[in-house]
LUMDRENKOL-105634 format. One line per 2 residues: their letters; for each residue z, y, x of C-alpha. Coordinates in steps of 0.05 Angstrom, whole numbers, plus 5000, padded with zeros to 4 digits. Layout:
% residues N
a	Z,Y,X; ...
This chain:
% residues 814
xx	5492,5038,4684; 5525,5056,4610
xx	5494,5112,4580; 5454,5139,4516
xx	5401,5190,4499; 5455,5235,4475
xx	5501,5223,4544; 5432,5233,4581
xx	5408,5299,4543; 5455,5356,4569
xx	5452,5326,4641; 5377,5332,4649
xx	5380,5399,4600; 5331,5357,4550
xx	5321,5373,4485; 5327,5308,4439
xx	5280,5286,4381; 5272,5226,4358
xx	5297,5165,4311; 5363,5161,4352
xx	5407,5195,4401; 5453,5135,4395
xx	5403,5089,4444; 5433,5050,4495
xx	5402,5060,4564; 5414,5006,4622
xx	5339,5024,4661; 5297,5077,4683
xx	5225,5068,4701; 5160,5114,4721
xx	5122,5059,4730; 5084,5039,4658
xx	5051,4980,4688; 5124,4944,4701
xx	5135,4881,4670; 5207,4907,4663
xx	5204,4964,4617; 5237,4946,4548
xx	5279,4974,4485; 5327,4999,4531
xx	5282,5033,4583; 5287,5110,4590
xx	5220,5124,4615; 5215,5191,4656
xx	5130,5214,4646; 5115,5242,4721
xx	5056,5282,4727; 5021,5295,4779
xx	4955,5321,4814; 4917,5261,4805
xx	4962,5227,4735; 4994,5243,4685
xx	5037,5194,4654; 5041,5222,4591
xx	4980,5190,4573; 5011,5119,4574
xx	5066,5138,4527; 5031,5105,4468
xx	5019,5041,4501; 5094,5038,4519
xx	5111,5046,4448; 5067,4991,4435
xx	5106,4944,4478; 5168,4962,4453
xx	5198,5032,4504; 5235,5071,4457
xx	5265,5127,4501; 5225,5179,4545
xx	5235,5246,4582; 5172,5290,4577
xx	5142,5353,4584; 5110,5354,4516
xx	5112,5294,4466; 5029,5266,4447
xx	5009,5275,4380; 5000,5211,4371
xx	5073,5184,4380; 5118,5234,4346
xx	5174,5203,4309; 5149,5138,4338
xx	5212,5139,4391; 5260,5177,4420
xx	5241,5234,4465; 5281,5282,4511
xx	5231,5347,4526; 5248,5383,4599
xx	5211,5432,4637; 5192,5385,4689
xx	5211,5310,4688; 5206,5299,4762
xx	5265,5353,4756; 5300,5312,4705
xx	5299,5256,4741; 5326,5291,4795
xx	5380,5321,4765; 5398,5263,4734
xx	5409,5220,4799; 5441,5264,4825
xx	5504,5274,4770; 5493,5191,4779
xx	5507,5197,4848; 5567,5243,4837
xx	5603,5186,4792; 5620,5150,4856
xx	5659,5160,4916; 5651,5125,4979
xx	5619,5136,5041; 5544,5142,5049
xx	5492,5142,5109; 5440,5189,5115
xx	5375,5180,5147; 5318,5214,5158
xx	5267,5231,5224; 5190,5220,5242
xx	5199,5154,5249; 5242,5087,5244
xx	5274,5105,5182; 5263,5042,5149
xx	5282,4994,5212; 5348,5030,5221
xx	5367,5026,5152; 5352,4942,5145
xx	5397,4938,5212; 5454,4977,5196
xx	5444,4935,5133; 5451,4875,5171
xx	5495,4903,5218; 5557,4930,5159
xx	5538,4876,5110; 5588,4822,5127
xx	5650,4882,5123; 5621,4924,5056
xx	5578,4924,4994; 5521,4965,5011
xx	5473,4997,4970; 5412,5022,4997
xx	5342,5040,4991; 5297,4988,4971
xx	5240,4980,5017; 5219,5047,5041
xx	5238,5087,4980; 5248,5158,5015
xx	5215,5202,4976; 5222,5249,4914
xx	5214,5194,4874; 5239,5145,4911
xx	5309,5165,4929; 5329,5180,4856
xx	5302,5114,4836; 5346,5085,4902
xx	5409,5122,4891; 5408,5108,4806
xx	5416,5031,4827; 5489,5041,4849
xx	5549,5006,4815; 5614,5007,4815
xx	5621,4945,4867; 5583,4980,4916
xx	5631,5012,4976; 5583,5040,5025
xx	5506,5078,5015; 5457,5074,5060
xx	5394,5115,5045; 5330,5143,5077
xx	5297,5205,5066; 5227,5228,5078
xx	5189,5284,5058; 5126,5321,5082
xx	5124,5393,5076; 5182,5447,5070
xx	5232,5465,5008; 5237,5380,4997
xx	5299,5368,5030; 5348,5401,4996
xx	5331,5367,4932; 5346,5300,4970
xx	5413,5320,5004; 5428,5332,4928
xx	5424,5264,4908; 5437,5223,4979
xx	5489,5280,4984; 5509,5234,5058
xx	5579,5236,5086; 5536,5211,5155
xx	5487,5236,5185; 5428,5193,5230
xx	5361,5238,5254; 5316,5191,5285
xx	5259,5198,5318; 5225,5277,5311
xx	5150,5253,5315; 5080,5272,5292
xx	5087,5253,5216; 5071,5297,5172
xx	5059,5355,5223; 5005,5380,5174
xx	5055,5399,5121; 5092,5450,5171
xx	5067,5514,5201; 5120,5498,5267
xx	5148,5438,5295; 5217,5483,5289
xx	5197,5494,5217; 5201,5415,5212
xx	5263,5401,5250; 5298,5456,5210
xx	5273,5433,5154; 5297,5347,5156
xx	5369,5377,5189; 5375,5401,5122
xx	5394,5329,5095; 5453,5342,5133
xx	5487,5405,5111; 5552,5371,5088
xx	5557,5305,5132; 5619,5297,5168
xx	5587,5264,5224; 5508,5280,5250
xx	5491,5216,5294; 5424,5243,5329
xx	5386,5235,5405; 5412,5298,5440
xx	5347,5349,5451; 5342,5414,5461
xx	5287,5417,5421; 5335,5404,5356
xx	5406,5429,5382; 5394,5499,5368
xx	5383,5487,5296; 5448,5441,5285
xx	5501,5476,5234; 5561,5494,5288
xx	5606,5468,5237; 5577,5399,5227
xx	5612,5353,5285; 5564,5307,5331
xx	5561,5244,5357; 5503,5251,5411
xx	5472,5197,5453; 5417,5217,5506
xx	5384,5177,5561; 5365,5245,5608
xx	5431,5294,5579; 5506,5274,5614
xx	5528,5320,5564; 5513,5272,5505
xx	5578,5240,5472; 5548,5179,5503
xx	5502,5169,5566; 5463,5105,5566
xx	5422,5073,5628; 5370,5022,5615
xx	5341,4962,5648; 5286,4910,5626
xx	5290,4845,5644; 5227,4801,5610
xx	5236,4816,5531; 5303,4845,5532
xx	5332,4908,5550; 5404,4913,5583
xx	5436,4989,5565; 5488,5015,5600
xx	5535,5064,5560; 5583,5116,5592
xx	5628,5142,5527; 5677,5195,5563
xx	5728,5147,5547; 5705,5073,5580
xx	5640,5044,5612; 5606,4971,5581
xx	5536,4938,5580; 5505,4910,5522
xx	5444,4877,5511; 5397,4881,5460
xx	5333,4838,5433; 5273,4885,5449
xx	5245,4925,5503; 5191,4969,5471
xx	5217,5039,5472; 5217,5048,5386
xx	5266,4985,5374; 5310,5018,5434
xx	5313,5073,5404; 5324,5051,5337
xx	5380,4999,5358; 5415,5059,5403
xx	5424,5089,5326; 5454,5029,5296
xx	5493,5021,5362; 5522,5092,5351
xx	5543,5077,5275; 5572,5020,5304
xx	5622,5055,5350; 5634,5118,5304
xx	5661,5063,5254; 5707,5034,5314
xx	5677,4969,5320; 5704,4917,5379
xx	5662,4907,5432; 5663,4838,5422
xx	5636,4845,5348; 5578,4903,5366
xx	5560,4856,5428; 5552,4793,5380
xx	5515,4826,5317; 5469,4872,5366
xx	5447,4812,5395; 5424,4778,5326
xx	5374,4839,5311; 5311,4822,5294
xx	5241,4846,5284; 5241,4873,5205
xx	5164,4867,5169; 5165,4922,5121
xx	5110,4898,5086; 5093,4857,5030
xx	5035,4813,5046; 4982,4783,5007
xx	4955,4715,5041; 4911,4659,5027
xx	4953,4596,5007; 4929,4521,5010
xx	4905,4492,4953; 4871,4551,4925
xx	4941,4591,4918; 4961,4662,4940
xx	5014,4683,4973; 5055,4742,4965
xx	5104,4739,5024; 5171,4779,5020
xx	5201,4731,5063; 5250,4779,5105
xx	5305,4815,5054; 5336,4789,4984
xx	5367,4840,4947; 5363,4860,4873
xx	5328,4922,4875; 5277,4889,4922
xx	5263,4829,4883; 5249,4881,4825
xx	5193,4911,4867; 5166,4855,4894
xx	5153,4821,4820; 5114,4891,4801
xx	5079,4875,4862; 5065,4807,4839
xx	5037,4828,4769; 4993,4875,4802
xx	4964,4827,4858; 4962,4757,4816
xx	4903,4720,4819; 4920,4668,4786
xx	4955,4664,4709; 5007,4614,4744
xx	5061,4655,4778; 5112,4617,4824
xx	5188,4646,4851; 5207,4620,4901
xx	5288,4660,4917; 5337,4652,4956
xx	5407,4667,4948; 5415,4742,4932
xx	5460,4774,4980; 5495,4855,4968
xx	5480,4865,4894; 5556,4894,4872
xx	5559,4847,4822; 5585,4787,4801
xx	5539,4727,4809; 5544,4710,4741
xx	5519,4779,4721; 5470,4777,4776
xx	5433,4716,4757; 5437,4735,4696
xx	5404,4795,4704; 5351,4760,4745
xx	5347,4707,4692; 5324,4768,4652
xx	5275,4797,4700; 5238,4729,4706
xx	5240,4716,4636; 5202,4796,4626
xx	5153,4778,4688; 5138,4711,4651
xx	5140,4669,4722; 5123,4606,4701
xx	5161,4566,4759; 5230,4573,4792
xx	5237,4550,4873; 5313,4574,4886
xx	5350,4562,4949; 5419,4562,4971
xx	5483,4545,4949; 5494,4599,4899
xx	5424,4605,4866; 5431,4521,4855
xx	5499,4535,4817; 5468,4573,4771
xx	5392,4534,4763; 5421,4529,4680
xx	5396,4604,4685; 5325,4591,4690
xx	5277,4551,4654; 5229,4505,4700
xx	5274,4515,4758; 5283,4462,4823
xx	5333,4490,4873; 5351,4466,4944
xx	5406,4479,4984; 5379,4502,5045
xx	5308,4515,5072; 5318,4448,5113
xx	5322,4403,5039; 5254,4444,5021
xx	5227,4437,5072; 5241,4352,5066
xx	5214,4360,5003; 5150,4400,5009
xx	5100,4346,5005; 5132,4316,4942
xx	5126,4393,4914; 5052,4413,4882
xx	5027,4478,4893; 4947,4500,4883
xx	4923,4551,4836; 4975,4590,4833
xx	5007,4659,4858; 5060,4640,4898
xx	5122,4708,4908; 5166,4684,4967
xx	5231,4723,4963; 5279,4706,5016
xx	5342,4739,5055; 5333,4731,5136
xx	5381,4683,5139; 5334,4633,5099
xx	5286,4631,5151; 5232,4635,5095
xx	5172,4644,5144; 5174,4579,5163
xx	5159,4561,5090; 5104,4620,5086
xx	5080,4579,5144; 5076,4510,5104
xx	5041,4544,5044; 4995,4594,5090
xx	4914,4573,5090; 4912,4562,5161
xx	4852,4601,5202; 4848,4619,5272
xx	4884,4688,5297; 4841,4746,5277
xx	4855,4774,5219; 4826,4842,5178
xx	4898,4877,5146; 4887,4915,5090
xx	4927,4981,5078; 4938,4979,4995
xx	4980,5036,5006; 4929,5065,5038
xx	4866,5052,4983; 4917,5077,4926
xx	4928,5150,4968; 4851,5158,4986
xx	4838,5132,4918; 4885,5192,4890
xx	4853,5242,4950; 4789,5230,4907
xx	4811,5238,4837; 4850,5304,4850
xx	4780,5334,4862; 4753,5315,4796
xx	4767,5353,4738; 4812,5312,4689
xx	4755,5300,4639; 4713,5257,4697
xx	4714,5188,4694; 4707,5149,4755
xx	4672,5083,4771; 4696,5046,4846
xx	4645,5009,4879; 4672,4940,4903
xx	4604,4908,4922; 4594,4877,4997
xx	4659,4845,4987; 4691,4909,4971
xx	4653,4944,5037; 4682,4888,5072
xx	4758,4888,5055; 4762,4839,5002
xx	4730,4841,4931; 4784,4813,4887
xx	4849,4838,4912; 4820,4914,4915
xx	4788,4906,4846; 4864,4881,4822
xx	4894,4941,4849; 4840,4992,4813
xx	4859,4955,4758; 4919,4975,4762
xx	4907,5041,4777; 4869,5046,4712
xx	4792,5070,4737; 4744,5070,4688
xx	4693,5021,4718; 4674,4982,4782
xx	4607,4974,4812; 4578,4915,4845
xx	4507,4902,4878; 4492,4827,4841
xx	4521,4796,4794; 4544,4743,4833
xx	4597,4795,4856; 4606,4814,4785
xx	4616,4737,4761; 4667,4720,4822
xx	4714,4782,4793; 4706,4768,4718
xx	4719,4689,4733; 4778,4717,4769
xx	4811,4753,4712; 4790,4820,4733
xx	4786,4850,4659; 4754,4926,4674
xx	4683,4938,4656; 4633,4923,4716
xx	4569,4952,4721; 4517,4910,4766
xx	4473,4961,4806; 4415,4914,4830
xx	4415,4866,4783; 4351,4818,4787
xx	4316,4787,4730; 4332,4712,4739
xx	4410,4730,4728; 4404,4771,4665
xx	4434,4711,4625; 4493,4702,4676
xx	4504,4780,4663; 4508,4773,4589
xx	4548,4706,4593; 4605,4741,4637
xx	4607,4810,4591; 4572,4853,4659
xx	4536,4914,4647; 4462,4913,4684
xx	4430,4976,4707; 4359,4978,4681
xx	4308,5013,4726; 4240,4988,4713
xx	4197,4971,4648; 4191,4904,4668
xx	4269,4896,4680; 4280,4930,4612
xx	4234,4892,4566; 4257,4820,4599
xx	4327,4836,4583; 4308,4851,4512
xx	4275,4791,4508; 4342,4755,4529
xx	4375,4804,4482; 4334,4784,4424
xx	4341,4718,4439; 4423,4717,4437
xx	4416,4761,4379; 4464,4816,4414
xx	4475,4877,4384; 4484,4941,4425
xx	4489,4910,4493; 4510,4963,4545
xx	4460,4973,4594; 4462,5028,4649
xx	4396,5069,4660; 4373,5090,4730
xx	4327,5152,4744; 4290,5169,4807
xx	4307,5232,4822; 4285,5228,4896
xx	4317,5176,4932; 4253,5133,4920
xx	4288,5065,4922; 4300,5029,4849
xx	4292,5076,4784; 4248,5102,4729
xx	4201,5167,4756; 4183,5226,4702
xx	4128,5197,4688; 4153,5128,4657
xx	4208,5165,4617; 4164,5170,4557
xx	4154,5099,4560; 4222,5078,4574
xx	4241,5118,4508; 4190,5091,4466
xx	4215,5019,4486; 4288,5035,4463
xx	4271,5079,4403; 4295,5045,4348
xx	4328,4985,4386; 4389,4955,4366
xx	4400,4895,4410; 4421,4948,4469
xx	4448,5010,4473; 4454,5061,4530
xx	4531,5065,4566; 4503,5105,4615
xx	4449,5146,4660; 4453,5154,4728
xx	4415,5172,4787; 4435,5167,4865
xx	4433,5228,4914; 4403,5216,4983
xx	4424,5267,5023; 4499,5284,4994
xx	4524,5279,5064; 4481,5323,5098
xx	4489,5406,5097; 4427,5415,5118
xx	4387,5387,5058; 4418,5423,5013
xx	4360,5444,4963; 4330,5378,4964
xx	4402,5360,4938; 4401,5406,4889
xx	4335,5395,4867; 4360,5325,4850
xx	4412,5348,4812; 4369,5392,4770
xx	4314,5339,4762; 4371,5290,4738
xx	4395,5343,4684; 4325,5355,4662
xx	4304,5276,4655; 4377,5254,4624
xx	4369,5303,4575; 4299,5290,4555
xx	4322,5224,4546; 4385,5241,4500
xx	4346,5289,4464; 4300,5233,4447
xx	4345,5177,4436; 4396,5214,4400
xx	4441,5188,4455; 4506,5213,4480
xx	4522,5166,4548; 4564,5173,4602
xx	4517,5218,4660; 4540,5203,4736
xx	4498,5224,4794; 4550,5232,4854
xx	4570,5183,4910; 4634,5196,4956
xx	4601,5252,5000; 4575,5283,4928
xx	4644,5290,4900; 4661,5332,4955
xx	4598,5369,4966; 4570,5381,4893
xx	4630,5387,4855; 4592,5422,4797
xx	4556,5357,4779; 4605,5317,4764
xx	4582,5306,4697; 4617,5253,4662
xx	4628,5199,4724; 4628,5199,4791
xx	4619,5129,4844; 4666,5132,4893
xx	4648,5090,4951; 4666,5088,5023
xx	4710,5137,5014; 4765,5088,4980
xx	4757,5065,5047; 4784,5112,5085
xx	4717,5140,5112; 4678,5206,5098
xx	4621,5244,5137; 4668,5306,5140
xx	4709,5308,5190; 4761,5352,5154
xx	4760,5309,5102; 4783,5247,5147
xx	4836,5282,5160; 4861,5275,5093
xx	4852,5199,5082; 4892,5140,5106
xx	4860,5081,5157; 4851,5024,5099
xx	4829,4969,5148; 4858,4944,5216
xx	4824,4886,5245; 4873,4850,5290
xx	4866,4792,5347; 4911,4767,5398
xx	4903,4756,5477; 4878,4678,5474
xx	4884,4668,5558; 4894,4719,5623
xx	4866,4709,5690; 4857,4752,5754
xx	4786,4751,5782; 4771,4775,5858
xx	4722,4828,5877; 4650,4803,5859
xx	4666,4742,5816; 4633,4761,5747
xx	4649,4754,5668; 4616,4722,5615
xx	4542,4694,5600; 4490,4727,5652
xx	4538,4771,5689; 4531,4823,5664
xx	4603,4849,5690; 4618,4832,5766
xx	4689,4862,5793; 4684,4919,5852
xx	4753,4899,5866; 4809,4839,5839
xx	4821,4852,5758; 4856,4818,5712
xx	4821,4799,5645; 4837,4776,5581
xx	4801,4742,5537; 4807,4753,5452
xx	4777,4695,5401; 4733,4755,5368
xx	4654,4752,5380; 4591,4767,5344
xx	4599,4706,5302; 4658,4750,5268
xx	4612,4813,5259; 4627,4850,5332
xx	4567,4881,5351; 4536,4856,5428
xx	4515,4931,5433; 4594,4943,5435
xx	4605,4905,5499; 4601,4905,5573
xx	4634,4968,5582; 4607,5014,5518
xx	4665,4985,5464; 4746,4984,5483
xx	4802,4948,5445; 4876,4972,5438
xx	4931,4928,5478; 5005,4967,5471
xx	4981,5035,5454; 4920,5029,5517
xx	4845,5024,5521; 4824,4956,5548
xx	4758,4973,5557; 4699,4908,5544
xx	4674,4872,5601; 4614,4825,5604
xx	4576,4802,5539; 4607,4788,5476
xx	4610,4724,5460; 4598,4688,5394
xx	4671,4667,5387; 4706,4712,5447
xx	4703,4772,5484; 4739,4791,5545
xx	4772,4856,5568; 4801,4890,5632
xx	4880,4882,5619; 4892,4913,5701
xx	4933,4967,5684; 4966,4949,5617
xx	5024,4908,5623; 5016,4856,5575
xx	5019,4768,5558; 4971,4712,5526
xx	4999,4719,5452; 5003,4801,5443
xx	4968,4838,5394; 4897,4863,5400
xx	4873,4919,5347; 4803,4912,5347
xx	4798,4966,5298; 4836,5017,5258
xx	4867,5079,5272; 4835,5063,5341
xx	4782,5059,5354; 4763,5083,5291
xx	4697,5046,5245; 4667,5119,5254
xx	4674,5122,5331; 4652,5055,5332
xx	4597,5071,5296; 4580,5137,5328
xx	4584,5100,5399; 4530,5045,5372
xx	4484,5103,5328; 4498,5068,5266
xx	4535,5077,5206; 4609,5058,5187
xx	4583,5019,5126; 4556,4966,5182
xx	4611,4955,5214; 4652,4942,5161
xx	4608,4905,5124; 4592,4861,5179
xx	4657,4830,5189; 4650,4758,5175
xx	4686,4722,5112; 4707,4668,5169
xx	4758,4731,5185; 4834,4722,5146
xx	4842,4782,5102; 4919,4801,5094
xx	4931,4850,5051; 4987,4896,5042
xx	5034,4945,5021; 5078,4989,5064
């Protein structure tokens, strides 16, 4: 990329001001937290419903961004750098990819569908890769954002596009075909995704065949259900299981983990066979397989590269390492606009100030390798990584590039070399092309535990997260409560990703929780809700906030005050307003303003107050009676004090119930979480937590043999039973068992039989076709923590909090 402000300005219909139009620009960025942002940076300020990055535009300055498009320019940074002002900047940056897009000519695939997207693109990656220079989108980048950011990372090398589109709701499309603009087409699978952002499943399919208006070729599943909408003048290349009038009928046949297909083309008749057997990676492979034979591949070379297809994880993945490391494990794809994500990811999920790379030989950049390790000399130099791991042949030619840097030449000589490596206390980013076989070093470095593991959606916290904040009004500040191990999912790694998200404050329930994130590095202000007595010095010690709500806790913490000779400590101060549990009652308000009058060794953040019936519709006035009793109190006190603090009052259910006392904070809770009381509401969030197992043993019992500790199950007829390493001991209820609780094994209910053990329980596998070593979801998007809960008349807030710290969290992000 060669360009400057004043190339830039009539393409995006800016207006320029500034020190100079002269600038050189070689990046664009959105993202304000990335490492990567620099002089020559043009930073486009996106606003949306829940942020508006406008608001960071000072801070950029500070660190050296000269160049942005905005809306409007802040008060505070005029003639401080160069600015080009547009209507809308999403639009900008829009437009501008796609007059980027129009500087090159060579073929490009288009993809978009329900689902599989993502898997198609990585294997017709892999598939092209040895015969072309591919560009394509970096992990699942498919959106309005996403595929500008995807298709501005072209250069001239490049000779073939792949990218994916996705969208959610009508009038998207267009704007992507714009700046994909594909020569072919692929529709994938036409699934429930996203149905809530179209009135008609017709409206949808209409709607992603827009993506295709100028394709020379559409590659699609033939259905009726979508033919009738295909442009007449848009040629097909059809495949169909059911349809003989598909360009190509295929048969299949499954034989253990592999799947034989069977394809009649009008024109000859062969088998292939492919690595999979569940119906999405058929499907998925059928695509590539098409692309394959519209591009007039041999047999003999679609037979042998079909066959080396392989399971893609689409995930980045946080993970205990020995030693007291953490891994971030990116261990399936190395490409340059990957590795650029996957160090953001790093900054934002570091727990450790010592960052490790290990890379392996970069693969499909379009450049030359001096320019690309050049380039990714540059980006390790900007992410500060303190330590260099590079394998392969080509990354060791160029170890010169990089300062602390040990390279091997295959993952073999690593591998040989691993115990005379160190690694502890560290964060550990393991970046490696498929070819590398880089699990089996995630497998070296992994903290070993046994096979149940809790995932954690990050994707998922961030858009329930953002659900929450587009209901406050911008003003609102908003404290996150990560206490009971953030509700279960993991304290640190969910307070590092608010942190990044920029919340105001967290809340914890000790101060132990408080100490374990501030020792960690977490850097936001942390109030401590219960905080007792005995710990007031720890508080102080580790900058944490206390919430007063008694005399007696008020006047010792003075005394400690005194004592350390502080001056205008923040303290939080808690009111009863009817929830009865911890806080000062009307009546102890004069005292507790007669002990602060005049006292400088504290001084009042905030006053708050908790709600006990926010959830429930039918207490209503005794809601609101809380509300009005908190107003009446907290002013009284401010009126006394001469005080101006920070007022919050509402919990998750109070945000979206009692909107009009929001004051000047809200606590979200459980809600982050992915959980709400409202079933509408649900709707609207994203399952945050899947807790996972795997089938330990199988065994077929006869008719009146029985299952676990006191029978409790005894067969009516022979049934075959599998047995998980999950029990009580993990935090699985005994209520949940013996025929009350089910888990998920391929998509079906295996209902609970017998007891639940402390380490184990066992399930009825008869009808679902499945082996010792698959996958168990425990919980998730089924069965949900609120039907579990409902089922055992308790509350989600158990069940997630009950899951044991013996349990591997893995977190995320799609």
């Amino acid at each position: 990329m060669s360009f400057t402000i004043e190339n830039i300005a009539p393409i995006v219909n800016a207006k320029w001001s500034g020190q100079t139009d002269s600038m050189p620009i070689d990046h664009i960025s959105i993202d304000s937290r990335s490492m990567q942002n620099g002089p020559t940076t043009l930073f486009f300020a996106l606003s949306g419903a829940n942020n508006d990055a406008h608001s960071y535009i000072e801070e950029l300055i500070k660190k050296g961004v000269r160049n942005f498009v905005v809306t409007h320019i802040p008060k505070k940074a005029q003639d401080k750098a160069n600015f080009l002002q547009v209507e809308n900047t999403l639009d900008a940056l829009q437009q501008f990819a796609a007059y980027y897009r129009g500087l090159f000519d060579f073929p490009v695939i288009g993809i978009t569908g329900s689902n599989g997207k993502t898997i198609v693109k990585e294997w017709l990656n892999f598939l092209l890769s040895p015969d072309y220079h591919i560009i394509r989108s970096p992990k699942s980048y498919n959106s309005q954002v996403g595929v500008p950011l995807s298709v501005i990372s072209i250069n001239e090398k490049h000779n073939l596009g792949i990218f994916e589109a996705g969208i959610s709701t009508i009038n998207e499309m267009a704007k992507l075909e714009n700046i994909i603009k594909p020569t072919l087409g692929i529709l994938t699978n036409i699934g429930s995704a996203h149905d809530e952002g179209f009135s008609s499943l017709v409206e949808k399919i209409k709607e992603k065949l827009k993506l295709f208006s100028h394709v020379k070729v559409l590659i699609y599943n033939k259905n009726p259900s979508v033919d009738p909408f295909i442009n007449s003048n848009i040629q097909t290349f059809s495949w169909s299981f059911t349809d003989k009038s598909a360009d190509v009928f295929i048969t299949e046949k499954t034989i253990a983990e592999n799947t034989f297909l069977q394809l009649q083309t009008g024109k000859t008749d062969f088998e292939i066979e492919i690595p999979f057997s569940d119906d999405a990676s058929v499907e998925n492979t059928i695509q590539c397989l098409m692309v394959l034979l519209h591009l007039e591949y041999d047999l003999k070379t679609i037979r042998e590269r079909i066959a080396l297809l392989y399971p893609v994880e689409m995930r980045l993945k946080v993970k205990n390492g020995i030693h007291n490391s953490t891994l971030i494990d990116d261990s399936y794809s190395s490409d340059f606009q990957s590795l650029k994500i996957a160090l953001d990811f790093l900054e934002s999920q570091k727990h450790h100030k010592k960052k490790t790379l290990i890379l392996s030989d970069i693969f499909q950049s379009g450049l030359s390798n001096d320019e690309l390790y050049s380039r990714v000399s540059q980006l390790v130099v900007s992410n500060k990584i303190n330590r260099i791991i590079g394998v392969g042949e080509t990354i060791s030619e160029f170890k010169n590039q990089f300062s602390h840097c040990i390279t091997f030449k295959n993952t073999d000589d690593f591998i040989t070399a691993f115990d005379s490596l160190s690694f502890g206390n560290e964060t550990i980013l393991i970046k490696g092309a498929r070819a590398f076989e880089f699990e089996k070093i995630v497998a070296l470095l992994e903290e070993k535990t046994h096979e149940t593991v809790l995932e954690i959606n990050l994707n998922a916290i961030s858009h329930n997260l953002n659900f929450y904040k587009s209901k406050l009004k911008p003003t609102t500040k908003l404290m996150v409560m990560v206490k009971a191990f953030g509700y279960g999912n993991g304290g640190f790694e969910i307070a590092k990703l608010l942190s990044h998200h920029k919340v105001d404050y967290l809340g914890v329930a000790f101060a132990d929780e408080g100490i374990a994130l501030k020792t960690a590095g977490i850097e936001l202000p942390i109030m401590v809700l219960n905080p007792e007595t005995t710990s007031f010095a720890a508080i102080i010690q580790h900058h944490l906030e206390p919430e007063i709500y008694s005399l007696k806790g008020l006047k010792a913490f003075l005394k400690i005050a005194e004592q350390k000779q502080l001056h205008h400590y923040p303290i939080h101060i808690k009111i009863d307003t009817g929830m009865h549990r911890l806080g000062f009652e009307a009546e102890t308000i004069a005292d507790l303003t007669a002990t602060l009058k005049e006292n400088k060794f504290v001084h009042v953040k905030s006053i708050l107050s908790h709600m006990a019936t926010s959830d429930d519709t039918e207490h209503v006035d005794f809601a609101n009676a809380q509300i009005n009793l908190f107003e009446k109190l907290s002013s009284q006190l401010m009126q006394e004090l001469h005080i101006k603090p920070i007022l919050h009052l509402l919990n998750t259910s109070g945000i979206s119930n009692y909107p009009q006392a929001q004051y000047d904070m809200v606590r979200l809770g459980i809600g982050l979480y992915g959980v709400s009381n409202d079933a509408e509401e649900t709707k609207h969030l994203e399952n945050v937590g899947t807790l996972k197992s795997v089938i330990s043993q199988t065994r077929t019992i006869q008719a009146g043999e029985s299952v676990g500790y006191g029978r409790r199950f005894c067969a009516v007829k022979e049934t075959k039973i599998a047995t998980i390493p999950i029990g009580y001991a993990d935090g699985i209820s005994r209520h949940w068992g013996n025929g009350l609780g089910y888990v998920m094994i391929k998509n079906k209910k295996a209902m609970i039989v017998g007891s639940i053990c402390m380490d184990m329980l066992m399930v009825d596998i008869t009808e679902i076709d499945c082996n010792e070593g698959n996958e168990v979801i425990i919980f998730g998007k089924e069965p949900s923590v609120s039907l579990i809960a409902e089922k055992l008349e308790t509350i989600p807030y158990e069940i997630l909090t009950s899951i044991s710290q013996r349990v591997k969290r893995v977190f995320y992000r799609e």
